[in-house]
C-alpha positions in Angstrom: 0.0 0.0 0.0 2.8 2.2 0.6 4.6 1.6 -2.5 1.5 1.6 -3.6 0.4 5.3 -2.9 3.9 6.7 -3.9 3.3 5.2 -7.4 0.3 7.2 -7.5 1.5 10.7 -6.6 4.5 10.3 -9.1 2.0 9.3 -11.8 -0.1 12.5 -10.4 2.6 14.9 -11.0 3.5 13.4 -14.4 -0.2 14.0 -15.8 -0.6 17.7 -14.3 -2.7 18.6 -16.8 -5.6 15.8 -16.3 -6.5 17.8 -12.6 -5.4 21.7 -13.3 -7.4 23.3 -11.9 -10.3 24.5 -14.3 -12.9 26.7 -12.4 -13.2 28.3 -9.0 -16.4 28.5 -7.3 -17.0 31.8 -4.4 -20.2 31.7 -2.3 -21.5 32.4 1.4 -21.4 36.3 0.7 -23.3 38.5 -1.8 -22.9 38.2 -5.9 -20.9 41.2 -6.0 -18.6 39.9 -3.3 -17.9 36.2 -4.5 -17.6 37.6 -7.7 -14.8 40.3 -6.6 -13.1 37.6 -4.5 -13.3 35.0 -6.5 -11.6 37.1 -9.8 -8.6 37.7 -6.6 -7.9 33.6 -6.4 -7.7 33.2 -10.5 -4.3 32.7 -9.3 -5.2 28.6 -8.8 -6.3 28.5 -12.5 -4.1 25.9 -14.0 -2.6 24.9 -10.8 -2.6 21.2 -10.1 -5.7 20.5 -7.5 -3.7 18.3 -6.2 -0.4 21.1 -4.7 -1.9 24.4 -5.7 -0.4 27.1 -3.1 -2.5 26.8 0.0 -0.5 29.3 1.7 -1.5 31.7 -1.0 -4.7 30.8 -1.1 -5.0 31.6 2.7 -3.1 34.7 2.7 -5.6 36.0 0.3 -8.5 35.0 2.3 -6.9 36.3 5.2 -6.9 39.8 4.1 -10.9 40.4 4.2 -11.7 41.4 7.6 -15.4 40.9 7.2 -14.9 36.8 6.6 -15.0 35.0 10.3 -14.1 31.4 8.7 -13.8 30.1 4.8 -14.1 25.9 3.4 -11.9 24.9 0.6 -13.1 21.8 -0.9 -11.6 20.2 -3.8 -13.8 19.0 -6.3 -12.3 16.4 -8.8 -10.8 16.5 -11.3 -10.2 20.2 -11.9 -12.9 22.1 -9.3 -12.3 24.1 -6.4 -15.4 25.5 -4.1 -14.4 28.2 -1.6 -17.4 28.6 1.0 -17.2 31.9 2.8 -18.9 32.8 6.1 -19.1 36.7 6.7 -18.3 37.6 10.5 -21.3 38.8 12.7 -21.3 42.6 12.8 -22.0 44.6 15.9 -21.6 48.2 15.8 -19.9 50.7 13.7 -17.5 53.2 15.2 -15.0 55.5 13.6 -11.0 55.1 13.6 -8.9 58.1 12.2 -11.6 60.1 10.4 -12.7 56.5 8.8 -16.3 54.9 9.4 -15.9 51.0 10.0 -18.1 48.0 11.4 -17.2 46.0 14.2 -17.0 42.7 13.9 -17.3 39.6 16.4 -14.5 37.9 14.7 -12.7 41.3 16.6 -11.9 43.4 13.3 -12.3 46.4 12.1 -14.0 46.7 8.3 -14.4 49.6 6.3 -18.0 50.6 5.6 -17.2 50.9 1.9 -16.2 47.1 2.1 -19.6 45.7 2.4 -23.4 46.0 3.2 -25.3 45.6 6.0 -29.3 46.1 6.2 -28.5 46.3 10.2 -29.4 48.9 12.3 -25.9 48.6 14.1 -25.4 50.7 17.3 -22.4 53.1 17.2 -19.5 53.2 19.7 -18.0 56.0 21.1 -14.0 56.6 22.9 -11.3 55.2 22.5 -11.9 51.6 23.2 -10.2 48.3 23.5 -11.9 46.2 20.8 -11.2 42.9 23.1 -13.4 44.9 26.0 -16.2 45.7 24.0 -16.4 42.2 22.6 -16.3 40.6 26.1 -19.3 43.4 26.8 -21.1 41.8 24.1 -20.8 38.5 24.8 -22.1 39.4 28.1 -25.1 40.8 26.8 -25.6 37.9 24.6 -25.0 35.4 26.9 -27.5 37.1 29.7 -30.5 37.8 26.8 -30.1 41.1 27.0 -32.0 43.2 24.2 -28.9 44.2 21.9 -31.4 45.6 19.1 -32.8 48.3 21.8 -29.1 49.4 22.3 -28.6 52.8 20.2 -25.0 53.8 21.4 -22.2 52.6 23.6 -19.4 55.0 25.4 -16.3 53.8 26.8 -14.8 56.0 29.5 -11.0 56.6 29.9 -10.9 54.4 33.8 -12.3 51.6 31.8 -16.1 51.2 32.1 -19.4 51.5 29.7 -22.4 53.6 29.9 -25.2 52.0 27.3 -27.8 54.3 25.8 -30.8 52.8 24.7 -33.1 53.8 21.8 -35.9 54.7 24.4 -33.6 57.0 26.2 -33.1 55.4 29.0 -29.2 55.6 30.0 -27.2 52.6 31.7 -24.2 53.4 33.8 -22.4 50.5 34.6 -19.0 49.5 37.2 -15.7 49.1 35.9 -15.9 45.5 37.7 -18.5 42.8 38.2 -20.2 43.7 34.6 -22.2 40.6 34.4 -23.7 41.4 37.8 -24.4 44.4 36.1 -26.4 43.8 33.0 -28.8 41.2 35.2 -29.7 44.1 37.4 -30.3 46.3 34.8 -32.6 43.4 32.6 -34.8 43.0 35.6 -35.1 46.8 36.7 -35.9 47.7 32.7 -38.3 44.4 33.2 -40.0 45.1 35.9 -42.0 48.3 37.3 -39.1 49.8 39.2 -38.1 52.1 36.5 -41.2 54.2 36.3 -40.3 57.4 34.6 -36.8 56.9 35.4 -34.2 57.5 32.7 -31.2 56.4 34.5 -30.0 53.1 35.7 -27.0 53.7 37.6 -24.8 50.8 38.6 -21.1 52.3 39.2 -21.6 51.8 42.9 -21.0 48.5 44.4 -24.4 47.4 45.7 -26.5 50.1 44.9 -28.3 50.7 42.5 -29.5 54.4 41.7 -32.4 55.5 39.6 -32.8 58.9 38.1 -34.5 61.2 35.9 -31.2 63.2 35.0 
């Protein structure tokens, strides 16, 4: 089997042109964008299916920020289907005078790189993008309505307030976020808030309601 197997790689290489690759097939994104990214990998065209240049393949990939994950599957003799999967997008924010989105992957995409029908919240400050992910994991993972959620502001010492689209503002603690957003679900749940606009959590153990 060994020999076996050798024999058949040796007579692969000496009949590269019975599996060159022939065609290259882009979906998982929109027709504009597997269209554009697929005339980017023509590059495999005539490249044995067999060794065509991986590392190329996935240093090309590797340059769109909006793609979380890609499958390469080879398709014999001469096919290769490329199945993209677009990264969830969160917010937008702006970075030196640019707009961009915010993707869960962690990356930051230019607006002018593709479309979203989202209404997105924006994010103001300077912010660590590794802290406002772990934020909205937090508020995933705790059911927290992200589509009520207008803007977020990070704060120089490190903590979030959260402005919703009915006004209503959240402050919350640098620490013990998770604590936090749980609070804040079951005051904005319950008939605590009243006329309230303010949910302020920055103290440990209290919780402070205001009209402000």
């Amino acid at each position: 089997l060994f020999l076996s197997t050798i024999n058949s790689f040796s007579w692969i290489k000496s009949n590269k042109n019975l599996s060159n690759v022939s065609s290259i097939e882009v979906e998982g994104l929109s027709e504009k964008l597997n269209l554009s990214i697929k005339k980017k990998l023509e590059f495999l065209l005539n490249q044995n299916i067999f060794f065509f240049n991986k590392q190329k393949l996935r240093k090309e990939l590797d340059k769109y920020n909006f793609l979380d994950n890609y499958y390469v599957y080879k398709i014999f003799p001469s096919k290769i289907k490329i199945n993209l999967i677009q990264t969830e997008l969160l917010a937008t924010t702006m970075r030196d005078n640019n707009k961009y989105y915010l993707g869960f992957n962690g990356k930051l995409i230019k607006q002018n790189e593709i479309e979203s029908k989202k209404e997105l919240p924006n994010i103001f400050g300077n912010f660590p993008i590794d802290k406002f992910i772990s934020l909205t994991k937090i508020i995933q993972e705790n059911n927290f309505n992200y589509e009520s959620i207008l803007y977020f502001y990070y704060f120089p010492n490190g903590r979030w307030d959260i402005k919703m689209k009915n006004d209503l503002k959240i402050k919350l603690p640098k620490e013990n976020v998770t604590n936090s957003i749980i609070i804040a679900k079951k005051i904005i749940n319950s008939s605590e808030l009243g006329k309230n606009k303010v949910i302020d959590l920055r103290i440990p153990n209290q919780v402070i309601l205001s009209n402000e």
